[in-house]
mmCIF file of the N, C-alpha and C atoms, coordinates in Angstrom:
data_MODEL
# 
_entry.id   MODEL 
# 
loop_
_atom_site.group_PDB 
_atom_site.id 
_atom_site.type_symbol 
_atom_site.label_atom_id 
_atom_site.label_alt_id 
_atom_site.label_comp_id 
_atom_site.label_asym_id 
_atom_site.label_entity_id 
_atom_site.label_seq_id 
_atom_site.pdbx_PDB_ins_code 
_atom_site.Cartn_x 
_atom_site.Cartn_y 
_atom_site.Cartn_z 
_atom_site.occupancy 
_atom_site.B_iso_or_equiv 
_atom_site.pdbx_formal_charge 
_atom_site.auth_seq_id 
_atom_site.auth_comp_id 
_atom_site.auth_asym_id 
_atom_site.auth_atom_id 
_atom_site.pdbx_PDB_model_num 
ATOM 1   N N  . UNK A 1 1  ? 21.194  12.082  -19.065 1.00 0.00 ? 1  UNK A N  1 
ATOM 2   C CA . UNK A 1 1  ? 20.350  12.963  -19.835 1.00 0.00 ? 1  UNK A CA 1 
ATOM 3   C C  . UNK A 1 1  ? 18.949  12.949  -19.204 1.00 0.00 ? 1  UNK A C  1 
ATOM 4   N N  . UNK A 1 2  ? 18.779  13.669  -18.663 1.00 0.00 ? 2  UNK A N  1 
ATOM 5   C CA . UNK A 1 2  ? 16.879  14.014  -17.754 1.00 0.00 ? 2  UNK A CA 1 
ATOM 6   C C  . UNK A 1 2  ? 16.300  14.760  -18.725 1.00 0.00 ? 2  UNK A C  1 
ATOM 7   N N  . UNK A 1 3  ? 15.176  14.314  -19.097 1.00 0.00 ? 3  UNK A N  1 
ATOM 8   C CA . UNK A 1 3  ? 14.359  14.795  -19.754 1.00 0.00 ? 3  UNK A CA 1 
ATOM 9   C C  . UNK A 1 3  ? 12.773  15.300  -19.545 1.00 0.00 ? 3  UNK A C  1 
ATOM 10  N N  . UNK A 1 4  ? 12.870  15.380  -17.824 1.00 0.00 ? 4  UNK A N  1 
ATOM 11  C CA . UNK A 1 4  ? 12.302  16.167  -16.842 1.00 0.00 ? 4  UNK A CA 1 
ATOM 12  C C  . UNK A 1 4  ? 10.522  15.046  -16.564 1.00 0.00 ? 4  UNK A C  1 
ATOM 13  N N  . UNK A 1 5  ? 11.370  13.987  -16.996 1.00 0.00 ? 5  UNK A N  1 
ATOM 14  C CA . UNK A 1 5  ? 9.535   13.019  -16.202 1.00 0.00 ? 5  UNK A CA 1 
ATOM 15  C C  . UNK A 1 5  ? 9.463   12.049  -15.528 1.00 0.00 ? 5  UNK A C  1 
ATOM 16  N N  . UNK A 1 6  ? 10.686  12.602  -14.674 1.00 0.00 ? 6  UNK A N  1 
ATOM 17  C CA . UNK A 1 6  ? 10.584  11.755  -12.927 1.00 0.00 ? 6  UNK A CA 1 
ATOM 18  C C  . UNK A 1 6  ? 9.163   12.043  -12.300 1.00 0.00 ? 6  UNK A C  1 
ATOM 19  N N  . UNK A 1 7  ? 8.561   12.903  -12.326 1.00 0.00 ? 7  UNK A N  1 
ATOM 20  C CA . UNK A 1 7  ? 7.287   12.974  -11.808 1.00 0.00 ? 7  UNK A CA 1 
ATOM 21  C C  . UNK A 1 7  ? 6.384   11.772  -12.557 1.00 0.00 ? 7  UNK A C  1 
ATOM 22  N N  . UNK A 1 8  ? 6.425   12.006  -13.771 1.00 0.00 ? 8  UNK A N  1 
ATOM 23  C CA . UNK A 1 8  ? 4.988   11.059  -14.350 1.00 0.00 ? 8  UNK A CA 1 
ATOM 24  C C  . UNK A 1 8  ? 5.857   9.622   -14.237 1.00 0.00 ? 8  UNK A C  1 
ATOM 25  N N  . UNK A 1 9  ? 7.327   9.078   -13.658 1.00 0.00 ? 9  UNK A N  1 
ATOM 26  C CA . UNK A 1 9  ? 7.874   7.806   -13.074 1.00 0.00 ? 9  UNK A CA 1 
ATOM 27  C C  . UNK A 1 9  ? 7.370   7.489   -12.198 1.00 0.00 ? 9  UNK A C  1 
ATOM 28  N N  . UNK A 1 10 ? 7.192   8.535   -11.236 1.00 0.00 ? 10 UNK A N  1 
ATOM 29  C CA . UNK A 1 10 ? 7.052   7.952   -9.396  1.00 0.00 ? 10 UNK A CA 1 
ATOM 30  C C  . UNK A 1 10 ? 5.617   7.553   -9.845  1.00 0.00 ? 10 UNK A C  1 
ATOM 31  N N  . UNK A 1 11 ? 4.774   8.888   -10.274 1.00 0.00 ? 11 UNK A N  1 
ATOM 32  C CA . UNK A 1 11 ? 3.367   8.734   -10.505 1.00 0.00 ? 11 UNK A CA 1 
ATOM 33  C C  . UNK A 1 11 ? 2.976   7.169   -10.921 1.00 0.00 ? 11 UNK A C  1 
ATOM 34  N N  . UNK A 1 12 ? 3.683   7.020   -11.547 1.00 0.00 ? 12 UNK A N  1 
ATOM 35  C CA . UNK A 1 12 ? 3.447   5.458   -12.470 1.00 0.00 ? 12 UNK A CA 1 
ATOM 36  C C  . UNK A 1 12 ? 3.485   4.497   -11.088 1.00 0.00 ? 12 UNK A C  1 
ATOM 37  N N  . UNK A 1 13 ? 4.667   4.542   -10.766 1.00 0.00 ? 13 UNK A N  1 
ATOM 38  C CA . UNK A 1 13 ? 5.736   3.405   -10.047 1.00 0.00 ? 13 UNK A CA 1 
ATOM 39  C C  . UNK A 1 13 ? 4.160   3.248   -8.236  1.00 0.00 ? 13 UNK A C  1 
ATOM 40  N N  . UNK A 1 14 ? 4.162   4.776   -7.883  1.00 0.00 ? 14 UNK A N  1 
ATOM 41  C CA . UNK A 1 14 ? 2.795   4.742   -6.843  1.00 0.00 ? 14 UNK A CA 1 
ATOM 42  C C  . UNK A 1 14 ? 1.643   3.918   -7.063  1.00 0.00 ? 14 UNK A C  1 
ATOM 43  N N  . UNK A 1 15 ? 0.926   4.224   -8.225  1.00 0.00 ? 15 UNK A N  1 
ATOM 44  C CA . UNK A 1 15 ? 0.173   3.930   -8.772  1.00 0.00 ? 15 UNK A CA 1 
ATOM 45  C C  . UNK A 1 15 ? 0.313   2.177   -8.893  1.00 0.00 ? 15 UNK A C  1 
ATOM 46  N N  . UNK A 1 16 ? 1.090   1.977   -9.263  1.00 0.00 ? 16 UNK A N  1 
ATOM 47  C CA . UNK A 1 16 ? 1.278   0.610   -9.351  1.00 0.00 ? 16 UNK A CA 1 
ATOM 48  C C  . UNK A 1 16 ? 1.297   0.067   -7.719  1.00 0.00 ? 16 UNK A C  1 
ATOM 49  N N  . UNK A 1 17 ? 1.970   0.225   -7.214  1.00 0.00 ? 17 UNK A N  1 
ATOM 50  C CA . UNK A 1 17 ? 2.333   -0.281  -5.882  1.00 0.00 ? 17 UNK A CA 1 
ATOM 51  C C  . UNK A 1 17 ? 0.308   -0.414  -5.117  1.00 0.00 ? 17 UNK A C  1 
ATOM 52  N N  . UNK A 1 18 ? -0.287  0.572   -5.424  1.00 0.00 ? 18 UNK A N  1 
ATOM 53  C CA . UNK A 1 18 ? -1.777  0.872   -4.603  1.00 0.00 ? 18 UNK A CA 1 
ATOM 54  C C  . UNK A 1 18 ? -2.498  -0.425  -5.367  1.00 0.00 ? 18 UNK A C  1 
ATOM 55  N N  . UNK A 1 19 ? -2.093  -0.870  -6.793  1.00 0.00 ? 19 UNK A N  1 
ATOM 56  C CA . UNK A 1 19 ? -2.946  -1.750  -7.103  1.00 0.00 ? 19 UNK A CA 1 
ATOM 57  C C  . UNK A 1 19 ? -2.811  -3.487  -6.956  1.00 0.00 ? 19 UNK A C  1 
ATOM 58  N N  . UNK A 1 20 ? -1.256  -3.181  -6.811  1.00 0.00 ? 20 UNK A N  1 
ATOM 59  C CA . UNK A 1 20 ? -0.417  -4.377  -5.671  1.00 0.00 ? 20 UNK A CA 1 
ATOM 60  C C  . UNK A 1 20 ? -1.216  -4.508  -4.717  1.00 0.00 ? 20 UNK A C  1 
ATOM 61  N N  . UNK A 1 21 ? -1.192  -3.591  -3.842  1.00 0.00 ? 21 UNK A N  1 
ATOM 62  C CA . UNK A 1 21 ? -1.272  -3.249  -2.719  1.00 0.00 ? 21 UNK A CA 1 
ATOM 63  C C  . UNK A 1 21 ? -3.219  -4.240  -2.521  1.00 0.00 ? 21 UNK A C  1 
ATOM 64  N N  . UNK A 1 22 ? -3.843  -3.465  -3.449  1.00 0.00 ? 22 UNK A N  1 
ATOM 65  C CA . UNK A 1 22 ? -5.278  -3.869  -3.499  1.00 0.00 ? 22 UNK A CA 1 
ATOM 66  C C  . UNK A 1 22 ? -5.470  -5.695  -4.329  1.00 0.00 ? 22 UNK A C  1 
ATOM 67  N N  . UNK A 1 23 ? -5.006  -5.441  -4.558  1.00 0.00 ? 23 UNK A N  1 
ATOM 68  C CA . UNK A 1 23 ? -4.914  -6.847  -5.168  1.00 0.00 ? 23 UNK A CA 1 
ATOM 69  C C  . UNK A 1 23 ? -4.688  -8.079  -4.333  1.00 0.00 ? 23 UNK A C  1 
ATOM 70  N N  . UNK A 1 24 ? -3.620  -7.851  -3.342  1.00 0.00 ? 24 UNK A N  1 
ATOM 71  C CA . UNK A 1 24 ? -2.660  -8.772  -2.690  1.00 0.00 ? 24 UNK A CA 1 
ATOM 72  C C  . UNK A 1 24 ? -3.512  -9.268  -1.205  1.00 0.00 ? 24 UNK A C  1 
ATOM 73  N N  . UNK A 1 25 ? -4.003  -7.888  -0.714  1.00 0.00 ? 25 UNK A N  1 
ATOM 74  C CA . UNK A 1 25 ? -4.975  -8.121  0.484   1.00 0.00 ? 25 UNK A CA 1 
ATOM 75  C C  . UNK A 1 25 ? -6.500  -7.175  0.032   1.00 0.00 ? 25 UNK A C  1 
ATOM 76  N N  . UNK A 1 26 ? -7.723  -7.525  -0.358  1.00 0.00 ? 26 UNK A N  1 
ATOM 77  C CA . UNK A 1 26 ? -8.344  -7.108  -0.861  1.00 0.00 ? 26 UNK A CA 1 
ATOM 78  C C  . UNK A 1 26 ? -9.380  -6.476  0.598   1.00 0.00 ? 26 UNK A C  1 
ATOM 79  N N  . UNK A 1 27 ? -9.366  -7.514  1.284   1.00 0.00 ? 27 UNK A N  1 
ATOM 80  C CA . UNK A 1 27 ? -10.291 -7.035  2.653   1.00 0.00 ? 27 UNK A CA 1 
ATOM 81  C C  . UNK A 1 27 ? -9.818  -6.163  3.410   1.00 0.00 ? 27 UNK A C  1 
ATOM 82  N N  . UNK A 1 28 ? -8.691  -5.602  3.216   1.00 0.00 ? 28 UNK A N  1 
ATOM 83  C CA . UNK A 1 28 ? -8.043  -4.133  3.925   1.00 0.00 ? 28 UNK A CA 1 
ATOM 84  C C  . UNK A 1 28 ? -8.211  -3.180  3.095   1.00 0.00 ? 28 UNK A C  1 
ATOM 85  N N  . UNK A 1 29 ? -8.164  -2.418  3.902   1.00 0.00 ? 29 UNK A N  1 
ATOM 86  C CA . UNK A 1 29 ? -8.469  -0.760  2.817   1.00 0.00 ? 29 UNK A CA 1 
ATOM 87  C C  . UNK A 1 29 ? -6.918  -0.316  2.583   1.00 0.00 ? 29 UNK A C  1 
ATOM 88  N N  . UNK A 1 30 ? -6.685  0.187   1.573   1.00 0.00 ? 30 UNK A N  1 
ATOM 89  C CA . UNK A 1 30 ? -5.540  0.721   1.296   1.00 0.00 ? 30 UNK A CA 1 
ATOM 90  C C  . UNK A 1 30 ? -4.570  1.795   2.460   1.00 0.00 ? 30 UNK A C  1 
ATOM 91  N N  . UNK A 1 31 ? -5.122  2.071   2.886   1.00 0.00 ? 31 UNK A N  1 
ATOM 92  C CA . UNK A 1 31 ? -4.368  3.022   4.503   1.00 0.00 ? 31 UNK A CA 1 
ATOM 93  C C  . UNK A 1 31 ? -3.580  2.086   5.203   1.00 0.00 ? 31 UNK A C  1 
ATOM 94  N N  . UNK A 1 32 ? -4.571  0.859   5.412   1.00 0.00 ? 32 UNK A N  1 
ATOM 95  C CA . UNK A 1 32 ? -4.140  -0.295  6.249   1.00 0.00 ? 32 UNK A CA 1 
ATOM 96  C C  . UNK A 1 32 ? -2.823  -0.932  5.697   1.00 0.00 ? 32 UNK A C  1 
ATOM 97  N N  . UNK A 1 33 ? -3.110  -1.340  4.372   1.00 0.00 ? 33 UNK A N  1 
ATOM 98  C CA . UNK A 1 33 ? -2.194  -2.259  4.039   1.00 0.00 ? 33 UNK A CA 1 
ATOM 99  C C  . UNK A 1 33 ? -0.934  -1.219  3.530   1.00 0.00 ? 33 UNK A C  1 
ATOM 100 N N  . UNK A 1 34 ? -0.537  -0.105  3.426   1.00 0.00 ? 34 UNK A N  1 
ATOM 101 C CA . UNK A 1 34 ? 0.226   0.600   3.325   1.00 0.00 ? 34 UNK A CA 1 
ATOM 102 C C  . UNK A 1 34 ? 0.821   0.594   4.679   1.00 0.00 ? 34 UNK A C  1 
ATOM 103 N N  . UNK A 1 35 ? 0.050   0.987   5.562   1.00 0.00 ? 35 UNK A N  1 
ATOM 104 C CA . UNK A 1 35 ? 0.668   0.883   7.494   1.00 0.00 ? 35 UNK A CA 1 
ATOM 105 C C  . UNK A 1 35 ? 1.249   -0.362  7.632   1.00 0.00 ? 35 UNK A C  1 
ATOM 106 N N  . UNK A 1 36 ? 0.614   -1.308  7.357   1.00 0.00 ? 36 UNK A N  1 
ATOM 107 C CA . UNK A 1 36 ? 1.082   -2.909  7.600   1.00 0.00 ? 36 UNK A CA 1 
ATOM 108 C C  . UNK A 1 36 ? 2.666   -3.121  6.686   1.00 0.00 ? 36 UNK A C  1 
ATOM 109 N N  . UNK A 1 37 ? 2.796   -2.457  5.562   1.00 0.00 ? 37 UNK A N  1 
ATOM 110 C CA . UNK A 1 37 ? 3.850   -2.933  4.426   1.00 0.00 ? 37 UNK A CA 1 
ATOM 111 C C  . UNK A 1 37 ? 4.812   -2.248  5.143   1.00 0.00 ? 37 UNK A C  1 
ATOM 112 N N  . UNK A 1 38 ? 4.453   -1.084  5.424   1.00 0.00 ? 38 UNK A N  1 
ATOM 113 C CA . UNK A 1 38 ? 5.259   0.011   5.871   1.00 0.00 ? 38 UNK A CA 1 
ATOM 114 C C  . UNK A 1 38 ? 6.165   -0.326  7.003   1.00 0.00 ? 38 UNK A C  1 
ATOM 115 N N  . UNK A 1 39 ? 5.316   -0.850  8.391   1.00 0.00 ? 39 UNK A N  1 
ATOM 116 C CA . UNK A 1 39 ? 5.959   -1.471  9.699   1.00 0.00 ? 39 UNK A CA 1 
ATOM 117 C C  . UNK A 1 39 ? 6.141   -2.608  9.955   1.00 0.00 ? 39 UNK A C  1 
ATOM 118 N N  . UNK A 1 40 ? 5.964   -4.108  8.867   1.00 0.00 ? 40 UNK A N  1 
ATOM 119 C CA . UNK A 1 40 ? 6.200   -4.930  8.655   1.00 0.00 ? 40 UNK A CA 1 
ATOM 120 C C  . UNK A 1 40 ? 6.498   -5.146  7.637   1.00 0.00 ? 40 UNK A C  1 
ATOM 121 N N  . UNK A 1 41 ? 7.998   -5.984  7.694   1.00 0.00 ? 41 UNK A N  1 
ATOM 122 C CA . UNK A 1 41 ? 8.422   -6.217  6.553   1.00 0.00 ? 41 UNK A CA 1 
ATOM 123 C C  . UNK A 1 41 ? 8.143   -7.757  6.227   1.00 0.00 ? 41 UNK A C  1 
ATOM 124 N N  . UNK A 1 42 ? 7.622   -8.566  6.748   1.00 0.00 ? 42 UNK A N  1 
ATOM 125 C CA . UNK A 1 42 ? 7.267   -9.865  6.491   1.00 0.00 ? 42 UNK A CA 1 
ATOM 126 C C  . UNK A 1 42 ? 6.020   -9.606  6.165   1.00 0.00 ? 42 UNK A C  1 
ATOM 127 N N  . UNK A 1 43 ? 5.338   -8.911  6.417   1.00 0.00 ? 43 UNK A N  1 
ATOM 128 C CA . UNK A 1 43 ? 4.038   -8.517  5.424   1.00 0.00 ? 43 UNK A CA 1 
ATOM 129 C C  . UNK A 1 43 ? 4.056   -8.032  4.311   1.00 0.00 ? 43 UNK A C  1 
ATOM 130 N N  . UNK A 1 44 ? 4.977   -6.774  3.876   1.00 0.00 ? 44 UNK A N  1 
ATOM 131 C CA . UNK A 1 44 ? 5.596   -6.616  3.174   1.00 0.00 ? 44 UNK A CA 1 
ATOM 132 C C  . UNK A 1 44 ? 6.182   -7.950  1.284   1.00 0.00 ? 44 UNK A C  1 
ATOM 133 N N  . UNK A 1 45 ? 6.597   -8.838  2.504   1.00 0.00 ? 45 UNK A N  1 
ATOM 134 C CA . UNK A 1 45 ? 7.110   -10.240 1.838   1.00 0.00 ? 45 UNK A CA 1 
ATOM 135 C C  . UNK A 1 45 ? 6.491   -10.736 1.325   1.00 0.00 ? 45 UNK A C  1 
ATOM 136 N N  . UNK A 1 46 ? 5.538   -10.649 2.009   1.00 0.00 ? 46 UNK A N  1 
ATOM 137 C CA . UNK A 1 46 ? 4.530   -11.778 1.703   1.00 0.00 ? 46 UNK A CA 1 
ATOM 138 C C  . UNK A 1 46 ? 3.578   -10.937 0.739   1.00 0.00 ? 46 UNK A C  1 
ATOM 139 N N  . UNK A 1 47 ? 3.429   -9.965  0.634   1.00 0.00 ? 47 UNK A N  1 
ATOM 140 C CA . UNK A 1 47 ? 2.664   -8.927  -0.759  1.00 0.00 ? 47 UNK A CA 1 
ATOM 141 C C  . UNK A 1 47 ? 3.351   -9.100  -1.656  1.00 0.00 ? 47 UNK A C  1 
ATOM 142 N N  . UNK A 1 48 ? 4.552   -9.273  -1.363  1.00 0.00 ? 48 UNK A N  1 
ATOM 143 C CA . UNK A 1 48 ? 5.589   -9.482  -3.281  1.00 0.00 ? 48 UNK A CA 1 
ATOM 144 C C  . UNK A 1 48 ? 5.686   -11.135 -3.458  1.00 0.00 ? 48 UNK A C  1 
ATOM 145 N N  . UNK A 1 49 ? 5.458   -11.937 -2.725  1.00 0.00 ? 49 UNK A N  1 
ATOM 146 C CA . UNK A 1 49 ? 5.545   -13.624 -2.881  1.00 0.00 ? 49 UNK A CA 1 
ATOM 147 C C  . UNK A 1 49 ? 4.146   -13.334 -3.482  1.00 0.00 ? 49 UNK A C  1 
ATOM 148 N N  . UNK A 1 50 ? 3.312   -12.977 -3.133  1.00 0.00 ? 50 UNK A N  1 
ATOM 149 C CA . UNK A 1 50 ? 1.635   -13.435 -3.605  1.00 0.00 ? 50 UNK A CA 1 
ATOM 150 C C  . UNK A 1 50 ? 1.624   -12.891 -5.272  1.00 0.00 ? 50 UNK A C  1 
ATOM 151 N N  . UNK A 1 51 ? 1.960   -11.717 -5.096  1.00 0.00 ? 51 UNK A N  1 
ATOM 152 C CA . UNK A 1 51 ? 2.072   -10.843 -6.558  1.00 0.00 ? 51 UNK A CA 1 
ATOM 153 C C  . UNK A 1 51 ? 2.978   -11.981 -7.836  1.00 0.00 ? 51 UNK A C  1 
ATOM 154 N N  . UNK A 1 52 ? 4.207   -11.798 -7.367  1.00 0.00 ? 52 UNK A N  1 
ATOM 155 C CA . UNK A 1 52 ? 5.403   -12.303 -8.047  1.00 0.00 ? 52 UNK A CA 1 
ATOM 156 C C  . UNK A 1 52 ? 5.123   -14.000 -8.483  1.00 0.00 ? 52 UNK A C  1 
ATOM 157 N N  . UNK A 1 53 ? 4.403   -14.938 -6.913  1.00 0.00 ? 53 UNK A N  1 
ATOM 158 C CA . UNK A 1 53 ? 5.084   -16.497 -7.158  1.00 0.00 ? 53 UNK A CA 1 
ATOM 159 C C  . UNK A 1 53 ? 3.716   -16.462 -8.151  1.00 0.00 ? 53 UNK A C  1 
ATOM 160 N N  . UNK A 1 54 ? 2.015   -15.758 -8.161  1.00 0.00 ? 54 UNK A N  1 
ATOM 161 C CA . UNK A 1 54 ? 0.742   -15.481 -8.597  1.00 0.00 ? 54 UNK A CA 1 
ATOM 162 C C  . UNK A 1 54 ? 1.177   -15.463 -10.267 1.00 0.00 ? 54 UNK A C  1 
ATOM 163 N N  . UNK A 1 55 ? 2.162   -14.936 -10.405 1.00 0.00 ? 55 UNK A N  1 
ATOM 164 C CA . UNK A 1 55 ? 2.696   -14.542 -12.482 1.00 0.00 ? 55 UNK A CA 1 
ATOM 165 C C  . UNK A 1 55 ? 3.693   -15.148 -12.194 1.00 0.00 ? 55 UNK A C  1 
ATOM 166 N N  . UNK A 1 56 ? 4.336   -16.427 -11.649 1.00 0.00 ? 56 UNK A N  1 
ATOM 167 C CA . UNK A 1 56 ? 5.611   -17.142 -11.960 1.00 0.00 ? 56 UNK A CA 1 
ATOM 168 C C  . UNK A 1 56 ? 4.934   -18.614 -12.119 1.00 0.00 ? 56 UNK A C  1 
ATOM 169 N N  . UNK A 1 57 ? 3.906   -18.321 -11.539 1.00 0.00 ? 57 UNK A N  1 
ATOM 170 C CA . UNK A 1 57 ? 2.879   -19.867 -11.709 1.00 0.00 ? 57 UNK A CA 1 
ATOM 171 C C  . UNK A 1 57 ? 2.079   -20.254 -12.860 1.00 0.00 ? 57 UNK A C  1 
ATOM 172 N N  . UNK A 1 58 ? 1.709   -18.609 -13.505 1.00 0.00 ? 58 UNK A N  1 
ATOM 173 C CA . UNK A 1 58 ? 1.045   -19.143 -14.785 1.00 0.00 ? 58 UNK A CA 1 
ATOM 174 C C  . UNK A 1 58 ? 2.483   -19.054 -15.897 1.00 0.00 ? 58 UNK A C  1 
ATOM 175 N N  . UNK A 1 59 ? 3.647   -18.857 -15.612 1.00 0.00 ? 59 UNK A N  1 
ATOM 176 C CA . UNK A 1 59 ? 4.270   -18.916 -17.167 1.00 0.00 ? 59 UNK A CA 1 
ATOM 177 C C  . UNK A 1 59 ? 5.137   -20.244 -17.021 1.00 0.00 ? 59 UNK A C  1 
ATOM 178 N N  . UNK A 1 60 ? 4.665   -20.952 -15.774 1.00 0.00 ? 60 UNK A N  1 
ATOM 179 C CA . UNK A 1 60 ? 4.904   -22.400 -15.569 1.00 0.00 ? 60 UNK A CA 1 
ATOM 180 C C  . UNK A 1 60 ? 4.148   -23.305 -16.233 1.00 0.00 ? 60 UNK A C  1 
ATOM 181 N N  . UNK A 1 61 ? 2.713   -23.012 -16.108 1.00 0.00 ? 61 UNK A N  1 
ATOM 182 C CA . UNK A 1 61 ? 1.444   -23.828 -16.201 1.00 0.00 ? 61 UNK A CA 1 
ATOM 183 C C  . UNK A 1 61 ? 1.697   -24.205 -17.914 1.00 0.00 ? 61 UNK A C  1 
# 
């Protein structure tokens, strides 16, 4: 059943990823670290370990 708001999904899902994105490496500009995620995938890795292990550490603490 589509109820036609795959657009305001991706919108969301983008949106999120740019603030990953800014969060994870702050001294790169967003172009960069999109190029870097994009053609490296161990960079890539290492943006979702920082994000992910960053909120698996405080519901440890």
């Amino acid at each position: 059943m589509d109820r036609g708001h795959s657009a305001e999904n991706m919108g969301l899902f983008r949106r999120l990823a740019m603030i990953i994105a800014a969060v994870a490496d702050p001294e790169r500009g967003l172009a960069a670290v999109r190029r870097a995620a994009t053609f490296g995938t161990g960079y890539l890795k290492g943006i979702l370990v920082i994000i992910f292990c960053r909120e698996m550490s405080k519901n440890f603490s």
